[in-house]
C-alpha positions, 0 to 999 in steps of 0.5 A: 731212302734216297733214290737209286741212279741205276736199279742195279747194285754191285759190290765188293769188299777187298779183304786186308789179308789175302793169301800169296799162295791160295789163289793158285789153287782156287781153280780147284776150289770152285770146280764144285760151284762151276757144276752147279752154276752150269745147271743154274744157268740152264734153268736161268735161260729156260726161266728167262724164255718164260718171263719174255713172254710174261713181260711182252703179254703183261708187262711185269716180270714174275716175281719168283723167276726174278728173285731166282734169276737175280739169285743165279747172277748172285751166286755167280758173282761171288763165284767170281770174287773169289776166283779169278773174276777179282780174286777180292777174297779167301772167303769160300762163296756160299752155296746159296742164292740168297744174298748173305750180308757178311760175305763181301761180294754182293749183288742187287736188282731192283724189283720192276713193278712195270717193263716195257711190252716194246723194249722186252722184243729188242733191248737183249740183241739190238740194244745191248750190242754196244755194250756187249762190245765193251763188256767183251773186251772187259771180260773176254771169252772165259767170264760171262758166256752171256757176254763173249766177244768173238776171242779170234781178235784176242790173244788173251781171251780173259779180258782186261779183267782177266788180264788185271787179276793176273797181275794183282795176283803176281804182285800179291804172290810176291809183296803180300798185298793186292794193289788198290788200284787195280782192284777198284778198276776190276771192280768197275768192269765187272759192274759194268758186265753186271749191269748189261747182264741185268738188262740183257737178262730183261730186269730192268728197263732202263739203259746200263751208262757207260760209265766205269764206276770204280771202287768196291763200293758201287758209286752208281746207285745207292743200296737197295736194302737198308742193313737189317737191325742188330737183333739177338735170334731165338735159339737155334735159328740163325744169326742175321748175316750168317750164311745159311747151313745146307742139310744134308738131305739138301746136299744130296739132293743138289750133288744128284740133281747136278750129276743128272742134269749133267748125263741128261745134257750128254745124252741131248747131245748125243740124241741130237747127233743122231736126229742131225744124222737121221734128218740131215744125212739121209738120202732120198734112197734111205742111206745115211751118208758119209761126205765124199772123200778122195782116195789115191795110190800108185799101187794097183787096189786100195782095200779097207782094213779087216772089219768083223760083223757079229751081230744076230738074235744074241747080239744086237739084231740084225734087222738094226743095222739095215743095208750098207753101200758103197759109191765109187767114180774114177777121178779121172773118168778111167773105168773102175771096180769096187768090190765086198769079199771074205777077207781071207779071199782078200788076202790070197789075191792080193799076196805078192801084189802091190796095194795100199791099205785105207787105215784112217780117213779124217776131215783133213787127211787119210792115212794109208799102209802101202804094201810092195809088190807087182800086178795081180795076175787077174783081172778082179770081175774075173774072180768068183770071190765077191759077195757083191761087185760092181765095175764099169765107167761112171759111178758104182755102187755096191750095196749090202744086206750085213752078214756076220764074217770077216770082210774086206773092200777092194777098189781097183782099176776094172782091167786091174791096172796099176794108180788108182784114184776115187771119189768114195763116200759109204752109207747104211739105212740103218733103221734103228737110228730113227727111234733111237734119237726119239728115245734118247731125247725124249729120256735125257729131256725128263732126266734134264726136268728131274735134275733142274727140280732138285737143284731148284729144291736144293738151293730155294730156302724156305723162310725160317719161321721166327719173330719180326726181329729176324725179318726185314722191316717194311721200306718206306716208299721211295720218292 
């Protein structure tokens, strides 16, 4: 067998006849592969993370992790064939991490018996950079996450290849055929990303050319393996080259293993919302605060709108929500109230007065409900309605233990004039919140470990027991 010029292989079979209207479609056709690709790769990163430090303490990459990784990389690219990656084929990918020598899409890395302990510590970050420039520019945002460019200096964040299979696909849709041309260019970009990935992914040693080797038929390396002899197999085993079937039991496992690696990512990610919030936004008192935000109106009060606590030994406990707090300061240094009462008191006093209601405060503007009328005909501190006030220069705050009831907040001038203007921000203890990001994390972690199981369960085949016609024959040693 000849010597190979780059360890990594990528091919590509234009099929003769491709259907005008099929590629309008495939979006949908791949949403089931997308889903497991989306698991796969999580489990490529985490493999990854273990084979860095294989490489860095012995210098070899371990063999089982590399057949799995080079097999994810494999699945994604006929994923990508056949989708909008090349659009080279009608021929519906296999759900399988093996290669299948009669689907036309086909990937292959050389087996390194050595890596360097020194290069595995910069070659995926340092080395790569210039290449994960170019590759960016070939694929842009939406292809290979591994290899994104920032999409803010594209107006087409496909890429040159997305933008390429477009037209293929436009000129397919009207003429029937794909052109040769663009196809070969296609086919040598998205080598190229493969080829980064392969070294990005720590596989091989030796540095991706930049060279734009085009055509479906790699030109940079020769195959890898020779074509497996024409054999008759036994009854009932599989003929070479045909993909492998999928039980049924290996289905269910592979949908189950997808559905809950997925709810288990969803549940990382609302459990690290809850550690950011617990960790990042809790004060030294305790309370975990909101960001300040500025609120103003002509009228002389601005209240919330009407909130309901219901919470007690048939709800959720009491004791979860802790205390709530509200801080409050002029803008302009004027002396101000700010005050917690029923909001049915609320109402009484307010009736005939001019207000405005917070209804909506977001990061990039609050939306009011203004409310016609004149002066209260009272000053707030000389009312008795308030369940906890505070009034006076400078900042105030009013803190709450929570009750059950209708309640309403007010912010007013201290002497009830009118044209209000505060800096407020509002926070809660909220002591529960501590154990539940440790629980929720701590479950979407086992749920994520049990789904990446049965989706390596489902797609690991076992070897097929059989004679040595069905087996690859042994390689002579490469010169």
């Amino acid at each position: 067998m000849s010597t190979t010029t780059y360890p990594v292989r990528v091919d590509g079979a234009l099929d003769d006849r491709l259907n005008r209207w099929l590629w309008l479609v495939k979006w949908v056709l791949v949403i089931p592969h997308l889903f497991v690709l989306a698991v796969l790769w999580i489990v490529f990163a985490l493999l990854s993370f273990v084979a860095f430090f294989a490489i860095l303490f012995t210098g070899r990459y371990p063999r089982g992790i590399f057949d799995f990784n080079v097999g994810v990389m494999r699945w994604t690219w006929r994923v990508q064939f056949y989708a909008y990656g090349a659009l080279g084929t009608d021929k519906y990918p296999p759900f399988t991490l093996q290669d299948v020598p009669d689907y036309p899409a086909h990937l292959e890395v050389k087996y390194p018996e050595h890596l360097s302990r020194g290069l595995v510590l910069v070659k995926w970050w340092l080395l790569a950079i210039p290449h994960y420039i170019v590759v960016g520019f070939f694929v842009g945002t939406g292809t290979w996450f591994a290899t994104q460019a920032d999409d803010r200096a594209w107006g087409w964040s496909g890429g040159l290849v997305g933008l390429l299979v477009l037209v293929a696909a436009i000129v397919l849709l009207f003429t029937g055929r794909y052109p040769r041309s663009v196809f070969d260019l296609v086919l040598g970009m998205n080598r190229w990303a493969l080829r980064v990935a392969a070294y990005a992914g720590l596989m091989v040693d030796q540095y991706p050319p930049f060279r734009l080797d085009m055509g479906g038929d790699d030109p940079g390396t020769t195959r890898l393996h020779e074509p497996l002899p024409p054999s008759t197999p036994p009854a009932g085993a599989p003929s070479p080259g045909s993909a492998p079937r999928m039980s049924a039991g290996r289905i269910v496992a592979l949908v189950l293993g997808v559905v809950v690696t997925l709810a288990s990512v969803v549940g990382l990610t609302v459990g690290g919302a809850l550690a950011w919030l617990d960790q990042g936004r809790r004060d030294p008192a305790g309370f975990v605060t909101s960001g300040q935000v500025v609120m103003s109106t002509s009228g002389y009060a601005l209240t919330s709108e009407k909130f309901t606590i219901d919470v007690g030994a048939t709800t959720v406990p009491r004791s979860w929500f802790g205390d709530a707090r509200l801080r409050v300061a002029s803008t302009d240094g004027a002396p101000v109230f700010v005050g917690l009462a029923r909001s049915a008191d609320v109402t009484t006093y307010l009736a005939g007065v001019g207000y405005t209601t917070v209804k909506a405060i977001g990061p990039n503007n609050t939306t009011y409900d203004d409310h016609v009328g004149g002066a209260p005909s009272t000053e707030p501190t000389a009312l008795h309605i308030w369940r906890v006030q505070a009034s006076g220069p400078g900042e105030q705050t009013i803190t709450w233990p929570v009750e059950n009831g209708d309640w309403t907040l007010v912010v007013m001038t201290a002497d009830g004039s009118g044209s209000v203007s505060v800096r407020a921000d509002v926070g809660a203890t909220a002591p529960a919140l501590e154990w539940a990001w440790i629980v929720v994390l701590a479950s979407a972690g086992v749920t994520l470990v049990l789904g990446l199981l049965l989706v390596v369960l489902a797609v690991i085949r076992r070897q097929q027991p059989g004679p040595s016609a069905l087996q690859r024959p042994p390689l002579p040693p490469v010169e």
